[in-house]
N, CA, C and O atoms as a GROMACS GRO file, in nm:
protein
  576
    1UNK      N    1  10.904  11.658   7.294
    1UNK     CA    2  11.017  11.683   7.383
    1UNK      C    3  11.056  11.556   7.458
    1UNK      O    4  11.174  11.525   7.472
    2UNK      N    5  10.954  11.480   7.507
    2UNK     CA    6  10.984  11.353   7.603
    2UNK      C    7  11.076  11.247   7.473
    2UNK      O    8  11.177  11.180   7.496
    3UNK      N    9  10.994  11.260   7.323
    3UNK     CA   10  11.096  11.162   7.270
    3UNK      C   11  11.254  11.191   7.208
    3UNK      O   12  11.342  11.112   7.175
    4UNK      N   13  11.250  11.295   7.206
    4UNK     CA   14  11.387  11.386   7.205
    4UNK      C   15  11.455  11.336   7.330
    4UNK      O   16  11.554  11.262   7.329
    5UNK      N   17  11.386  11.388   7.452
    5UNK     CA   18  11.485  11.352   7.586
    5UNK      C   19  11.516  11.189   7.558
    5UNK      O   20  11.633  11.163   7.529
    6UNK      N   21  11.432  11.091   7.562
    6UNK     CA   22  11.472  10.972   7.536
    6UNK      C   23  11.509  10.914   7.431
    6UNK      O   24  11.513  10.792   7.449
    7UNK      N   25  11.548  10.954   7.298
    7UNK     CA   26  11.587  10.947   7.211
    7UNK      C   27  11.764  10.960   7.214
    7UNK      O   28  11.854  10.897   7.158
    8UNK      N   29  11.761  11.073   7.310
    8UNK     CA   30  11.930  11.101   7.352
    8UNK      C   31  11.984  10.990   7.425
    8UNK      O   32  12.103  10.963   7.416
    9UNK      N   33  11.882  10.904   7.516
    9UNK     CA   34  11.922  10.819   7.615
    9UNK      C   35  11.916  10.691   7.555
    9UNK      O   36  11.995  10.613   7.606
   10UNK      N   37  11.853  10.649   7.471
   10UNK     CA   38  11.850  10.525   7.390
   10UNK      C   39  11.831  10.581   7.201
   10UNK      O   40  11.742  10.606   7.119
   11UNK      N   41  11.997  10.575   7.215
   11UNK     CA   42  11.994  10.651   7.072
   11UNK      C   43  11.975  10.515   6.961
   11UNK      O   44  11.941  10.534   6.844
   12UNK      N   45  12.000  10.395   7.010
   12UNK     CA   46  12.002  10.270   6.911
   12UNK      C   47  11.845  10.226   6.879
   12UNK      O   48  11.801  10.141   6.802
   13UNK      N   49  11.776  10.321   6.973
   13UNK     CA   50  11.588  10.239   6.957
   13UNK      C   51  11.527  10.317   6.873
   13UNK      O   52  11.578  10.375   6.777
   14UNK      N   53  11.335  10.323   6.936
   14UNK     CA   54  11.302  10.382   6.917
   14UNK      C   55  11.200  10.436   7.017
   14UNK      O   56  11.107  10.361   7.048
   15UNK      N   57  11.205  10.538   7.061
   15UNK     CA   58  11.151  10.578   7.199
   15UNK      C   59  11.006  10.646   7.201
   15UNK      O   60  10.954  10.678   7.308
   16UNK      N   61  10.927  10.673   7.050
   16UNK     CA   62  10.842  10.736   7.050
   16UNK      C   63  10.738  10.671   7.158
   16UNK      O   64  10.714  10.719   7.269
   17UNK      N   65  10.689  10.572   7.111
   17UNK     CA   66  10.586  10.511   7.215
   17UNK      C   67  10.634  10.486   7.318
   17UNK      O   68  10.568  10.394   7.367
   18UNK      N   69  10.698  10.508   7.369
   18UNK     CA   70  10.725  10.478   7.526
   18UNK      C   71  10.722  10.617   7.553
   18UNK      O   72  10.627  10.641   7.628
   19UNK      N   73  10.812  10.758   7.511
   19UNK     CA   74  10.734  10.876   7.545
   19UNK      C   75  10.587  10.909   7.506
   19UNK      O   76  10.531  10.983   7.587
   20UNK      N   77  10.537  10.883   7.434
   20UNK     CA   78  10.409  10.879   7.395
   20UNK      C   79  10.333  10.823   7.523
   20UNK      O   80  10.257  10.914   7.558
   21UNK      N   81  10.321  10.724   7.601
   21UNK     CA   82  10.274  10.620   7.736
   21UNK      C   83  10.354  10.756   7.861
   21UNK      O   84  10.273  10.812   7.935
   22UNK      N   85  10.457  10.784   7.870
   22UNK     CA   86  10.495  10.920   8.010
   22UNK      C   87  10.457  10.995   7.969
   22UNK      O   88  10.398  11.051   8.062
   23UNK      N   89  10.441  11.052   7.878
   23UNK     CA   90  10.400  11.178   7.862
   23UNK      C   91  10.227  11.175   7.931
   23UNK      O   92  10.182  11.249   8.018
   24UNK      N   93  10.168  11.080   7.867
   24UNK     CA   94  10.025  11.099   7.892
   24UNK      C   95  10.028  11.052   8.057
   24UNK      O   96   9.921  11.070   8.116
   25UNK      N   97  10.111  11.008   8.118
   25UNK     CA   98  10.142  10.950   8.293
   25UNK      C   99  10.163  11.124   8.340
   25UNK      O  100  10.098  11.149   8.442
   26UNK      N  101  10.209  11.193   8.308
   26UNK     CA  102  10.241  11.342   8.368
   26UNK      C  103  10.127  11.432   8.332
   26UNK      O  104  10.087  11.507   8.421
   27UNK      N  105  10.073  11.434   8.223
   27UNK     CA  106   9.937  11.482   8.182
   27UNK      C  107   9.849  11.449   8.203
   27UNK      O  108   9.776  11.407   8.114
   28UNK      N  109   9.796  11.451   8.379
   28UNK     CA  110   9.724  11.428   8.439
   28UNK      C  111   9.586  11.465   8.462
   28UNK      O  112   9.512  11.374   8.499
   29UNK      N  113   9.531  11.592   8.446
   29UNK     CA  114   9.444  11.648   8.373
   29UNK      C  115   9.384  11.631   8.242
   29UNK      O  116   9.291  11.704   8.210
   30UNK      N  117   9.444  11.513   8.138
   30UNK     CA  118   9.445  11.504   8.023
   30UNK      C  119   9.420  11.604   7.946
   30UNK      O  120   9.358  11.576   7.843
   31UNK      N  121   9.444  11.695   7.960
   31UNK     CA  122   9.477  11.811   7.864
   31UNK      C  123   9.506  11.843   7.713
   31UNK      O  124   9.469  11.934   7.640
   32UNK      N  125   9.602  11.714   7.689
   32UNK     CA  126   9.724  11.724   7.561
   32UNK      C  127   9.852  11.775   7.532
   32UNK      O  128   9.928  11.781   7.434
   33UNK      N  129   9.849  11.836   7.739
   33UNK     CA  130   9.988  11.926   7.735
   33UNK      C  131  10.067  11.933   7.877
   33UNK      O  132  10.001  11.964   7.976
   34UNK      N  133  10.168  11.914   7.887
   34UNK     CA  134  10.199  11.866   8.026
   34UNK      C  135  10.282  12.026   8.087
   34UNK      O  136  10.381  12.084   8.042
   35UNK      N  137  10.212  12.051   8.175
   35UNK     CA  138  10.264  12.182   8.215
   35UNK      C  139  10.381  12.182   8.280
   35UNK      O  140  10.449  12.081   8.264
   36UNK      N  141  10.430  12.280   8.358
   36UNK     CA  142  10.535  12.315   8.437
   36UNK      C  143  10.497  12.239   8.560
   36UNK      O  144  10.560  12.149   8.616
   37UNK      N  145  10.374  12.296   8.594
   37UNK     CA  146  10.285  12.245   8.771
   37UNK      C  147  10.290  12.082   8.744
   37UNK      O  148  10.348  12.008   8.824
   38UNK      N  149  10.202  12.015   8.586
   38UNK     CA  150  10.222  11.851   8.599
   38UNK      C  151  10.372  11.824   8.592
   38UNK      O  152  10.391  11.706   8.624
   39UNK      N  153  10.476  11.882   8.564
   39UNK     CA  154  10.597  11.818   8.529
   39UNK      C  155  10.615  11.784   8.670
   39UNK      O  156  10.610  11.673   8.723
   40UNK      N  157  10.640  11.912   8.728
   40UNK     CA  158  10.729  11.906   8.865
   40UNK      C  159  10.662  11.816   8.978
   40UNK      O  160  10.718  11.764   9.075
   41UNK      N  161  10.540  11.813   8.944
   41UNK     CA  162  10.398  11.761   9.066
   41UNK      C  163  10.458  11.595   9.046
   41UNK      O  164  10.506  11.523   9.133
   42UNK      N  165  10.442  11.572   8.929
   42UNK     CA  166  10.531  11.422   8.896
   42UNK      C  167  10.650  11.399   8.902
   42UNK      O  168  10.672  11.278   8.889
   43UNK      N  169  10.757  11.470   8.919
   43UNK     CA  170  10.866  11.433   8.944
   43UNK      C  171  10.869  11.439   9.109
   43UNK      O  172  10.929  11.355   9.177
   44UNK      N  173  10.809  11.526   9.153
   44UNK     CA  174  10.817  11.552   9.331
   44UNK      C  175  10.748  11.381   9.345
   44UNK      O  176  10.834  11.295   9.368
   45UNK      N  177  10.647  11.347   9.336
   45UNK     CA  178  10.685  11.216   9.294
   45UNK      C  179  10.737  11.080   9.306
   45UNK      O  180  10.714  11.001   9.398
   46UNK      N  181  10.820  11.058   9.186
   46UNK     CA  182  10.902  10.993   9.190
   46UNK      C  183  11.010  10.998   9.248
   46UNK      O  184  11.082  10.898   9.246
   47UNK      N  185  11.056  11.129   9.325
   47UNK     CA  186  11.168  11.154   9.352
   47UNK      C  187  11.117  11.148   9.506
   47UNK      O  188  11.150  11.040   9.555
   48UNK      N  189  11.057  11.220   9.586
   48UNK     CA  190  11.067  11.244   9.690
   48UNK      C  191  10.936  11.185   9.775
   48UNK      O  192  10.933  11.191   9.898
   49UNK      N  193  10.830  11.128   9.698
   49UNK     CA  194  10.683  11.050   9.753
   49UNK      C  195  10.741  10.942   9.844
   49UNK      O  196  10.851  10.912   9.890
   50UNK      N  197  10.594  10.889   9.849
   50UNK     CA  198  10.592  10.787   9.942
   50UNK      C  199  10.602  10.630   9.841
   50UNK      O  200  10.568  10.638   9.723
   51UNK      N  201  10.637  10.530   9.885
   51UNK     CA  202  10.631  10.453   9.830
   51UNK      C  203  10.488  10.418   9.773
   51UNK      O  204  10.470  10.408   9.652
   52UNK      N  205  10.414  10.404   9.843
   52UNK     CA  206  10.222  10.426   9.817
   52UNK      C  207  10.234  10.544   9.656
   52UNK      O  208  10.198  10.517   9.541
   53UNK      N  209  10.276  10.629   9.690
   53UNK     CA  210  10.297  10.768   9.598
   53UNK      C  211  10.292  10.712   9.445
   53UNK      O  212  10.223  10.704   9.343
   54UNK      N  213  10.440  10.673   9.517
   54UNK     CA  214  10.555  10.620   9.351
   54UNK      C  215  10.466  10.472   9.279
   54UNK      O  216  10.434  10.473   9.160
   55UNK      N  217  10.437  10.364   9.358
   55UNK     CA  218  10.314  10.298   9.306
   55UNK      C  219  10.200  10.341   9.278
   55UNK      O  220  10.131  10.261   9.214
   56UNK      N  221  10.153  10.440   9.304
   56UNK     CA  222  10.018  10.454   9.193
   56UNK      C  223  10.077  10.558   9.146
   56UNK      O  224  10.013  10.647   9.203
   57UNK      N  225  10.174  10.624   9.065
   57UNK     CA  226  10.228  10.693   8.982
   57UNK      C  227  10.269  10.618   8.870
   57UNK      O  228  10.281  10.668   8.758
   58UNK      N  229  10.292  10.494   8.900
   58UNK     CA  230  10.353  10.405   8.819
   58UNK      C  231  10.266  10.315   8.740
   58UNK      O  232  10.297  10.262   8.633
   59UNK      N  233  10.096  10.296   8.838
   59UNK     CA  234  10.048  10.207   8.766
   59UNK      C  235   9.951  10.303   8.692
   59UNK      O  236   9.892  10.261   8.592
   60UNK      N  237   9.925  10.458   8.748
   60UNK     CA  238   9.874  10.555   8.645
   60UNK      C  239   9.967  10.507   8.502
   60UNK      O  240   9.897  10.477   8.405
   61UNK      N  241  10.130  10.498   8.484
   61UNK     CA  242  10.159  10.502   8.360
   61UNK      C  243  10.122  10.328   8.255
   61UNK      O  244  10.115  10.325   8.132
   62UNK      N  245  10.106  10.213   8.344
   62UNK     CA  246  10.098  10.099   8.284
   62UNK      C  247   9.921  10.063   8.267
   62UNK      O  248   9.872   9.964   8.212
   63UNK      N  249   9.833  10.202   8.347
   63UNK     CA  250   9.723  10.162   8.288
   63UNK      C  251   9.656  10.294   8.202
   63UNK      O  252   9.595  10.397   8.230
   64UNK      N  253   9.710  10.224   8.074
   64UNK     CA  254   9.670  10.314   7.972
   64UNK      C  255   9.569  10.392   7.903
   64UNK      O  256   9.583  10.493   7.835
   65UNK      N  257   9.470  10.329   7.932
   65UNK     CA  258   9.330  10.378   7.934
   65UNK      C  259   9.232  10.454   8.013
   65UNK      O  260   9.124  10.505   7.983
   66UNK      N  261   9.329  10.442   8.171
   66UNK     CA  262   9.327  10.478   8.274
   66UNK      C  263   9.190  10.487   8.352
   66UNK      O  264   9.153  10.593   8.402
   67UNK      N  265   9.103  10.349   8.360
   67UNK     CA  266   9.018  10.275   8.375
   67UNK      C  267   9.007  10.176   8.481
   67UNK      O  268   8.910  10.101   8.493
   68UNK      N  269   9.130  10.177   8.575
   68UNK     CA  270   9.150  10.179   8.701
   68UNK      C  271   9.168  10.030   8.724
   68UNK      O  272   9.157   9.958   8.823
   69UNK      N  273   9.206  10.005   8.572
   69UNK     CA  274   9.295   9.843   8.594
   69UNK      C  275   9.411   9.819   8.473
   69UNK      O  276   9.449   9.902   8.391
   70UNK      N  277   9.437   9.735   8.482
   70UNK     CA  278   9.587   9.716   8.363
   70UNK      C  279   9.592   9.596   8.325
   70UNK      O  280   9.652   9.515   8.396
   71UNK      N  281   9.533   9.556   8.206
   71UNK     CA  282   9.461   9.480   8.108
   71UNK      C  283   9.658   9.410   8.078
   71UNK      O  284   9.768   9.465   8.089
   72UNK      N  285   9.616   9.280   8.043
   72UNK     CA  286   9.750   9.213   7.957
   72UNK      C  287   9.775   9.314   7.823
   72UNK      O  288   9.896   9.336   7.809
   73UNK      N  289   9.710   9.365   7.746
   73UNK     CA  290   9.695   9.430   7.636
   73UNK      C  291   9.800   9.551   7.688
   73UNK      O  292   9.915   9.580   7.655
   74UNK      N  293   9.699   9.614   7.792
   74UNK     CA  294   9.769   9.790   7.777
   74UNK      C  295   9.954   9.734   7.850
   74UNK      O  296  10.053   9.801   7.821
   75UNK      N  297   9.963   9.612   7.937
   75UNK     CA  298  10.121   9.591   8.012
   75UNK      C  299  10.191   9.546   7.856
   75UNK      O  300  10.299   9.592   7.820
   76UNK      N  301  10.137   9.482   7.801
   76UNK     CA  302  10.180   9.401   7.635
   76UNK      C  303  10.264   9.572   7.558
   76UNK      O  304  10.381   9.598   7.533
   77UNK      N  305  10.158   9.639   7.546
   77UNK     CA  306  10.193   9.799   7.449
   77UNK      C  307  10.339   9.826   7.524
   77UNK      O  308  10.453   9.832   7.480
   78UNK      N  309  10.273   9.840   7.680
   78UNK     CA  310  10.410   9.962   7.754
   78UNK      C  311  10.569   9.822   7.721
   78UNK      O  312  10.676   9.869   7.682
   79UNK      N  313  10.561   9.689   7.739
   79UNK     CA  314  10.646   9.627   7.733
   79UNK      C  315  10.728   9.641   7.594
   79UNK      O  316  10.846   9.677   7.599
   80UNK      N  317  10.650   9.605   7.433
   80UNK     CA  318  10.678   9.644   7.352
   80UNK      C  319  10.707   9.771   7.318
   80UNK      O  320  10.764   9.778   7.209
   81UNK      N  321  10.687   9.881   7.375
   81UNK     CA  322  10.753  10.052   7.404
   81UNK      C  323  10.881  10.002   7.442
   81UNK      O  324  10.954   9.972   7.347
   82UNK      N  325  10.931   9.986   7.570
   82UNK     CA  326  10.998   9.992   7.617
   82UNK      C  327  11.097   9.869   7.562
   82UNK      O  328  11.200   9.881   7.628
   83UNK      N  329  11.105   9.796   7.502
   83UNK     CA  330  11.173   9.665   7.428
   83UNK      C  331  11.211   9.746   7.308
   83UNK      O  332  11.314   9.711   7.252
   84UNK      N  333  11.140   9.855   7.255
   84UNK     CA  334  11.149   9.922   7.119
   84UNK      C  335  11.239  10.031   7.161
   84UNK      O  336  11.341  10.060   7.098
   85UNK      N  337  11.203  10.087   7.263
   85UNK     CA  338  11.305  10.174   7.331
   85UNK      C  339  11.493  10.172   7.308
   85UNK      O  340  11.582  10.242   7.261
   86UNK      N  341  11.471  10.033   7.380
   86UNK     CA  342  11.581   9.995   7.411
   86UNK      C  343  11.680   9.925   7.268
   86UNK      O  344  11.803   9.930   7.260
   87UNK      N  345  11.622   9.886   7.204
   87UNK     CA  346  11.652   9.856   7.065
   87UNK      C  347  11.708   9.724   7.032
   87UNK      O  348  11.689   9.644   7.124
   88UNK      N  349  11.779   9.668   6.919
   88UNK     CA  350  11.788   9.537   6.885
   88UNK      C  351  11.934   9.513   6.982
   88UNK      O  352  11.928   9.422   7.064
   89UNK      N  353  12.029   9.572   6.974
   89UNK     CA  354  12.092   9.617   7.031
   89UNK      C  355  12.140   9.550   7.180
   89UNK      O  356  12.258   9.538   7.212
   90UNK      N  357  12.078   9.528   7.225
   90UNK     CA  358  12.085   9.483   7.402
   90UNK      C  359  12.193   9.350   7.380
   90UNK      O  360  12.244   9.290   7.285
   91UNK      N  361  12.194   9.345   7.504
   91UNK     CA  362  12.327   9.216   7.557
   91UNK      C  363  12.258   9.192   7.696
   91UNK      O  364  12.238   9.269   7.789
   92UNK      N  365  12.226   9.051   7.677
   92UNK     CA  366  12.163   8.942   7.563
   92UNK      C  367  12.084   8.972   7.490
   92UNK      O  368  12.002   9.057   7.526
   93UNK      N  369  12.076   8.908   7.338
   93UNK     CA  370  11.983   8.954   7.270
   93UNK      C  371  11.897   8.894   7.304
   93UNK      O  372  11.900   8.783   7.357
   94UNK      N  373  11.788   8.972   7.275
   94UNK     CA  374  11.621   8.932   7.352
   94UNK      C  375  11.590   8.856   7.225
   94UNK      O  376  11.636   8.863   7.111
   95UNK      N  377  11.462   8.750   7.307
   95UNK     CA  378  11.441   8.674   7.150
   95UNK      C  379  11.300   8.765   7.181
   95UNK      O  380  11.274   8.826   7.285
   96UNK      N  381  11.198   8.752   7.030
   96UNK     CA  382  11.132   8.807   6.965
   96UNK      C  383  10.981   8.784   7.089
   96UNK      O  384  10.935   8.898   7.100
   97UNK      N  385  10.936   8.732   7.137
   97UNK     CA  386  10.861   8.695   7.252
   97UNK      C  387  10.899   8.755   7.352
   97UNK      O  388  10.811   8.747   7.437
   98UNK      N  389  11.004   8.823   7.395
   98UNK     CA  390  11.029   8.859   7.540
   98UNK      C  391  10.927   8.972   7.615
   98UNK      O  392  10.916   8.980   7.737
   99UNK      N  393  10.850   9.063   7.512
   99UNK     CA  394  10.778   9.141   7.592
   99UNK      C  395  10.652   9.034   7.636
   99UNK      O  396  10.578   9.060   7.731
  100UNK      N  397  10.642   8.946   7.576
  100UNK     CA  398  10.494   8.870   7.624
  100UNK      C  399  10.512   8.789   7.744
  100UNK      O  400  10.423   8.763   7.826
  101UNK      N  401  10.664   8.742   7.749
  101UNK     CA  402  10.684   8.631   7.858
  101UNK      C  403  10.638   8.730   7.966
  101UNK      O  404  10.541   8.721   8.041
  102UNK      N  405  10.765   8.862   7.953
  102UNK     CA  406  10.713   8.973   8.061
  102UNK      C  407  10.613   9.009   8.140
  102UNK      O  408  10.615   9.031   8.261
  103UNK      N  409  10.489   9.018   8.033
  103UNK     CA  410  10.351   9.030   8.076
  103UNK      C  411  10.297   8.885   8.143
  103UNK      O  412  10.223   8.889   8.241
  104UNK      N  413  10.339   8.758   8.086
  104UNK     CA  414  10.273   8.671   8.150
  104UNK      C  415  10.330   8.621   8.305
  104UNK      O  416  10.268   8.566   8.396
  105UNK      N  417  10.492   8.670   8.294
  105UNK     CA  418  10.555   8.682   8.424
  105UNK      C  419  10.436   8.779   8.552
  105UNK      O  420  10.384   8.759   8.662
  106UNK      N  421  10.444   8.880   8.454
  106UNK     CA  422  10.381   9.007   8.545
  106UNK      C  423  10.239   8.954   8.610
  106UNK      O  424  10.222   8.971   8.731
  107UNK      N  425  10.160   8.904   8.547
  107UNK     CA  426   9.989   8.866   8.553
  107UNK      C  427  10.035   8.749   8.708
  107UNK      O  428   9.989   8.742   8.822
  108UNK      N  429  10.132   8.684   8.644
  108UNK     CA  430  10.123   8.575   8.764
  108UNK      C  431  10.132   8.618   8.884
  108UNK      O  432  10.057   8.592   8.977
  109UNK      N  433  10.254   8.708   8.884
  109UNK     CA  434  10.279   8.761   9.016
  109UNK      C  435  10.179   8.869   9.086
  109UNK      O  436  10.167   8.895   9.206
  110UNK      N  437  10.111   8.924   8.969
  110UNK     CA  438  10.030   9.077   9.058
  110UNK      C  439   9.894   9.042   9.025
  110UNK      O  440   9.821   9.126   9.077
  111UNK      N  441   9.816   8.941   8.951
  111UNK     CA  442   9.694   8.915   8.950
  111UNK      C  443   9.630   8.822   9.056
  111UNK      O  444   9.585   8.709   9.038
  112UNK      N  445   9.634   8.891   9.167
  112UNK     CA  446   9.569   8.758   9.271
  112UNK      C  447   9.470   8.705   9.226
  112UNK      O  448   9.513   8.590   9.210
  113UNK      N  449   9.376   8.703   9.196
  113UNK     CA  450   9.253   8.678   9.191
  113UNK      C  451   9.211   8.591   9.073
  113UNK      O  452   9.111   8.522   9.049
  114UNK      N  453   9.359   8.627   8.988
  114UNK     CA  454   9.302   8.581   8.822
  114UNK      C  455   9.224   8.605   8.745
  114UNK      O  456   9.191   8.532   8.651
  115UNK      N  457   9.174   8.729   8.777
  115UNK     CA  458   9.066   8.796   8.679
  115UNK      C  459   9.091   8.844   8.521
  115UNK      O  460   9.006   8.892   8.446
  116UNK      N  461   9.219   8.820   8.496
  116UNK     CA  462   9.285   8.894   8.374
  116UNK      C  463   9.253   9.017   8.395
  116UNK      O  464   9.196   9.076   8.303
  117UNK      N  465   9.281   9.092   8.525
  117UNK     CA  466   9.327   9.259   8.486
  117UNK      C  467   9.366   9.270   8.635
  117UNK      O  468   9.309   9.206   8.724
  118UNK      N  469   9.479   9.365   8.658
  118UNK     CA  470   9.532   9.381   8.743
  118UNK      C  471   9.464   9.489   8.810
  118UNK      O  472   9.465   9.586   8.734
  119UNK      N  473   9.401   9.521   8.930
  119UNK     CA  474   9.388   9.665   9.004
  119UNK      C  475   9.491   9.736   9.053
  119UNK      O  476   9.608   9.709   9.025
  120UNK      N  477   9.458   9.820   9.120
  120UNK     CA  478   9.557   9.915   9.196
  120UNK      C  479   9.628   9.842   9.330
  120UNK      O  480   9.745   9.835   9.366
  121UNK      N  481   9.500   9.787   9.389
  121UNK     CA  482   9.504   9.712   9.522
  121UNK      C  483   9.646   9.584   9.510
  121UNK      O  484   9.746   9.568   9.581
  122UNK      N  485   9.599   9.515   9.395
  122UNK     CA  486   9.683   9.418   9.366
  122UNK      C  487   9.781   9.447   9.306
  122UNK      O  488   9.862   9.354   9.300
  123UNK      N  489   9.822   9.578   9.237
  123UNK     CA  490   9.968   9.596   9.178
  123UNK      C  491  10.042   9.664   9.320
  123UNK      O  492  10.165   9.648   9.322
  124UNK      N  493   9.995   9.723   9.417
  124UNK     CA  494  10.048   9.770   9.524
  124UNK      C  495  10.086   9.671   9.634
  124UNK      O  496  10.183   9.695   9.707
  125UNK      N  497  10.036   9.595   9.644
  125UNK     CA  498  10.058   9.454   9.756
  125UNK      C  499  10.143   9.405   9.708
  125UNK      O  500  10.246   9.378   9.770
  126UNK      N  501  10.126   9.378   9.581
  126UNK     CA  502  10.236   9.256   9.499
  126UNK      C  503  10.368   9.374   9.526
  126UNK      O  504  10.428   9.356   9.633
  127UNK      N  505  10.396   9.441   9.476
  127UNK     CA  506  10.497   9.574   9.429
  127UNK      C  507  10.563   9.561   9.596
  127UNK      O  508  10.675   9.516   9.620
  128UNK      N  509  10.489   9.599   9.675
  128UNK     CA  510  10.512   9.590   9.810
  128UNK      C  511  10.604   9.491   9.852
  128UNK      O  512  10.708   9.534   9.903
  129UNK      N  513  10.590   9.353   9.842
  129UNK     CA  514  10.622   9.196   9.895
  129UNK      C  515  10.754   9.162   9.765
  129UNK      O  516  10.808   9.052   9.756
  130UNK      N  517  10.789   9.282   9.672
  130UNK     CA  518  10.890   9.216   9.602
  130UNK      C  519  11.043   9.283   9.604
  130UNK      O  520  11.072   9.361   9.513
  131UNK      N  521  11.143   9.251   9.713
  131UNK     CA  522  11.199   9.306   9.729
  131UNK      C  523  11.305   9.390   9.616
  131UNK      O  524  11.367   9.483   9.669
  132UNK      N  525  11.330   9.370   9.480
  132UNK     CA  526  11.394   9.395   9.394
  132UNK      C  527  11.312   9.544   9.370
  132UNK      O  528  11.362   9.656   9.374
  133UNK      N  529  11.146   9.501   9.340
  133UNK     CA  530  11.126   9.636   9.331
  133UNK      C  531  11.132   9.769   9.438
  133UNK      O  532  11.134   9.892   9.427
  134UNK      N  533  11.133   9.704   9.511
  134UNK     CA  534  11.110   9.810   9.673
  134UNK      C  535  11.261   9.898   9.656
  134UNK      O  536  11.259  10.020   9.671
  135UNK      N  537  11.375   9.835   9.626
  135UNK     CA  538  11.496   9.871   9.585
  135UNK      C  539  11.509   9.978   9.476
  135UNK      O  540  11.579  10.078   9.489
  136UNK      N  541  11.441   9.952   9.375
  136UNK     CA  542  11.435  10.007   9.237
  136UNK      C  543  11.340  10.149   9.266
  136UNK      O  544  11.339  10.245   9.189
  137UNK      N  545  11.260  10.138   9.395
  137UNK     CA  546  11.178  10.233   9.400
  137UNK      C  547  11.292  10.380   9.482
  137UNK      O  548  11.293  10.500   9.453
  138UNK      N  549  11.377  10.302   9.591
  138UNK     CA  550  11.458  10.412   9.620
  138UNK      C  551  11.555  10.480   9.511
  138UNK      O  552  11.569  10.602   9.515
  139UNK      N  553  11.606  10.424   9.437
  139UNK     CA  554  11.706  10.476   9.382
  139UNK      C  555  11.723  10.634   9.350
  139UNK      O  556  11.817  10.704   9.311
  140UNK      N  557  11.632  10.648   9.374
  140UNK     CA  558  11.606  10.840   9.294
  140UNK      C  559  11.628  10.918   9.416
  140UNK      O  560  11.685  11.026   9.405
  141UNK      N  561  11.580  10.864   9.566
  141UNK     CA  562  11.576  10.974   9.660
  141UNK      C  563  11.671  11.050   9.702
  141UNK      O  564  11.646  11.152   9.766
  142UNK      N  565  11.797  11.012   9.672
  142UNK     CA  566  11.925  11.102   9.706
  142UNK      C  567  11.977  11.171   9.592
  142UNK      O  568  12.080  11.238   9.596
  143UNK      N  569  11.901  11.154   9.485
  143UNK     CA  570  11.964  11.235   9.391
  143UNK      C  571  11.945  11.389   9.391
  143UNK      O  572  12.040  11.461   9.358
  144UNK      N  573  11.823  11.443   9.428
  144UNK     CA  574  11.828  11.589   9.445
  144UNK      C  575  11.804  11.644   9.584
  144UNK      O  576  11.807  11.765   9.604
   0.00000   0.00000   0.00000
């Protein structure tokens, strides 16, 4: 169902793995099945949480293994999802490297420490201090 819904929204890609990565972010219980209670529990959420909320909702979905850090590897997958998502398609065309620059953009900015893996602590501070995202985080609250 999630790649159906996003399939409608990026009809030029391919959206499986990137619904494949939310789906398992809402299936929180790991189950194999995202209920009514996980749908809505995650959208209340994104939609109406706290900023604290919506960041560790977010880095639940970029740490894939969910091992309570976010490896260059598992940000590398969700980037290439979401680059696949979006399809060849885009304006500008992306050159063939762009999900990696992404990730190495990302490490610089949210890895204090340089450990090669990001925590919670450090994707929330960083996330915090960057005003583009702090922006990107309201956008949803007036919608319902």
């Amino acid at each position: 169902t999630f790649k159906e819904i996003y399939s409608q929204f990026f009809p030029q890609g391919d959206s499986t793995t990137y619904a494949h990565f939310l789906f398992n972010a809402f299936d929180t219980d790991h189950n194999g099945s995202v209920s009514f209670e996980d749908f809505v529990m995650g959208l209340s959420i994104l939609l109406r949480g706290t900023v604290q909320e919506k960041l560790k909702w977010a880095f639940n979905l970029y740490d894939i293994n969910k091992d309570g850090y976010i490896t260059k590897e598992e940000m590398l997958d969700i980037m290439k999802a979401i680059y696949d998502m979006m399809g060849k398609c885009t304006y500008p065309i992306l050159k063939e490297d762009a999900p990696r620059q992404h990730v190495e953009t990302f490490f610089q900015k949210m890895d204090k420490n340089k450990d090669g893996v990001v925590t919670i602590d450090e994707f929330i501070e960083s996330c915090q201090k960057d005003e583009n995202i702090m922006r990107s985080m309201q956008l949803f609250e007036n919608v319902i």
